[in-house]
Residue, then its C-alpha position, 0 to 999 in steps of 0.5 A: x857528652x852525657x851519652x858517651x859515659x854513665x855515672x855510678x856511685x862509689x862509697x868514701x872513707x866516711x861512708x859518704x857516696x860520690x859519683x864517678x864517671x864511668x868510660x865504657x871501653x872495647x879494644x880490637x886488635x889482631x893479636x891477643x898480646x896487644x889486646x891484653x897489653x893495652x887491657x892491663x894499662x886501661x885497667x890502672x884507671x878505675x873509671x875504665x870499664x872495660x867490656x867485651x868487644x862484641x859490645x861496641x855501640x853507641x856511648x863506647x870507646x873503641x880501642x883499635x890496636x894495628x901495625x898498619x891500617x890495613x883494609x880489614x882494619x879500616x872496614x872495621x873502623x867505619x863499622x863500628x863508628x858509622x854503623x854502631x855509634x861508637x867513638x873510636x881511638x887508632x894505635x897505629x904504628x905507621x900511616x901512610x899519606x893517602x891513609x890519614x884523611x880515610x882514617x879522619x873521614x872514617x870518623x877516628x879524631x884520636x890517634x896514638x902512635x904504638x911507640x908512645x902507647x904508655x898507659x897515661x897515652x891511652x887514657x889521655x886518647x881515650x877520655x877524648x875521645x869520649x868527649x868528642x875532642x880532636x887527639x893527633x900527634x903534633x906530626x900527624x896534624x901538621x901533616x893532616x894540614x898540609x895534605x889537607x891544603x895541597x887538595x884544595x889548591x888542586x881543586x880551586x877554580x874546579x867548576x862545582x868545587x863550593x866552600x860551605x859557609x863558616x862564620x868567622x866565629x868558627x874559623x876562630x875557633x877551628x884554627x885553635x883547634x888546629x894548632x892543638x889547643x884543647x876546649x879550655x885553652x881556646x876559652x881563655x884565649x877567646x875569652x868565651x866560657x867552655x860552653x860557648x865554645x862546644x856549642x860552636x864546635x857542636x854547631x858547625x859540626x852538625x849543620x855540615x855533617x862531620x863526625x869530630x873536630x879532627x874532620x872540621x879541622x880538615x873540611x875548613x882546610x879543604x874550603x879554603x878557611x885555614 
C-alpha cells in the first residue's frame, strides 16, 4: 500500500539511482534482550527502517515481542492498531483458544511463533504486514476456522444473528485466503490480475468494516460462507 511505506533513492555502482522501498518498523516487548535480538535480525535488510517506539503511527509496522498475550499486551496492541494506525505483527510464544479471535479482532493479521522467529521469519511477517496481507502459521489458521465454525453453529437460527452479503466472487476469494494462498497465487488460480484481486479483498473489507484478510477470513467463517 502506498501509505504504509516511503521510497528513497540509493546510489548504484554506476552512479545511477534506483528506488528502494523503505518499511518503517517499531518493535515493543517486555524485555530489552528480545527487543535488541529482533533489532539486530531486522537490520540484515537494508530497507528496514527501524525507529524508536514512541513512533508508531500510521504507515508503521509495529513488532510485538510476548511469551503470552497477556492483558497489557493486548491493550497495547489495540492501541497502536486502532487508535494510532499502525499494521502490526505478534511474536508470541503460546495463544490460547479464547485469545486468537481477540488477537485477529484486534486487527493483528501477521503472527509469529518465537521458536520459529528467525531473521527471514520476521521480514516475511513484516512486509505483510506492510501490504496489508494475512500471515498465520499454518496451525494457528486451522484453528482460527475451526473456532471460528463452532461460534457460528453455536449462533445459528439465534433471533438477530444475520449473515452480511458476500458476493460469490469474494467467497472465492476469501476461501483462497483461507487455505494459505497469498495474492499471486489466487490470481493464477482465478485467472484475475493482482489487481483485481486486491481490489476484492480491499472492498469487502471496507463495506463490512474489518481490518485485514485474517478478519474477513473469520467474518465469512462466522456468516456461514466458508
Amino acid at each position: 500500500m502506498l501509505n504504509s511505506i516511503r521510497t528513497t533513492h540509493a546510489g548504484t555502482a554506476d552512479g545511477t539511482t534506483v528506488s528502494a522501498a523503505r518499511v518503517p518498523v517499531t518493535v515493543y516487548a517486555g524485555d530489552p534482550i528480545s527487543r535488541e535480538g529482533a533489532m539486530a535480525q531486522l537490520r540484515r535488510y537494508p530497507d528496514m527502517e527501524l525507529r524508536d517506539a514512541s513512533a508508531a503511527g500510521s504507515g508503521t509496522v509495529t513488532l510485538f515481542i510476548s511469551d503470552t498475550l497477556d492483558e497489557t499486551t493486548l491493550t497495547r496492541l489495540r492501541k497502536v492498531v486502532r487508535n494510532q494506525g499502525a499494521r502490526a505483527v505478534l511474536v508470541v510464544g503460546a495463544l490460547r483458544e479464547d485469545e486468537l479471535l481477540d488477537v485477529i479482532e484486534c486487527g493483528i493479521g501477521a503472527i509469529v511463533w518465537r521458536h520459529e522467529a528467525t531473521a527471514a521469519r520476521l521480514e516475511q511477517a513484516v512486509r505483510a504486514a506492510a501490504r496489508g496481507d494475512g500471515d498465520l502459521p499454518a496451525d494457528l489458521l486451522g484453528r482460527l476456522i475451526s473456532q471460528v465454525s463452532s461460534l457460528h453453529r453455536d449462533s445459528a437460527g439465534r433471533p438477530g444473528v444475520a449473515a452480511p452479503g458476500l458476493t460469490p466472487r469474494e467467497v472465492d476469494v476469501l476461501r483462497l485466503v483461507a487455505d494459505g494462498f497469498d495474492t499471486a497465487e489466487i490470481a493464477r488460480k482465478m485467472t484475475y490480475s493482482e489487481r483485481t484481486v486486491k481490489n476484492v479483498i480491499h472492498g469487502l473489507t471496507a463495506r463490512l468494516h474489518l481490518r485485514n484478510r485474517a478478519h474477513a477470513v473469520a467474518h465469512a467463517v462466522r456468516a456461514g460462507y466458508i
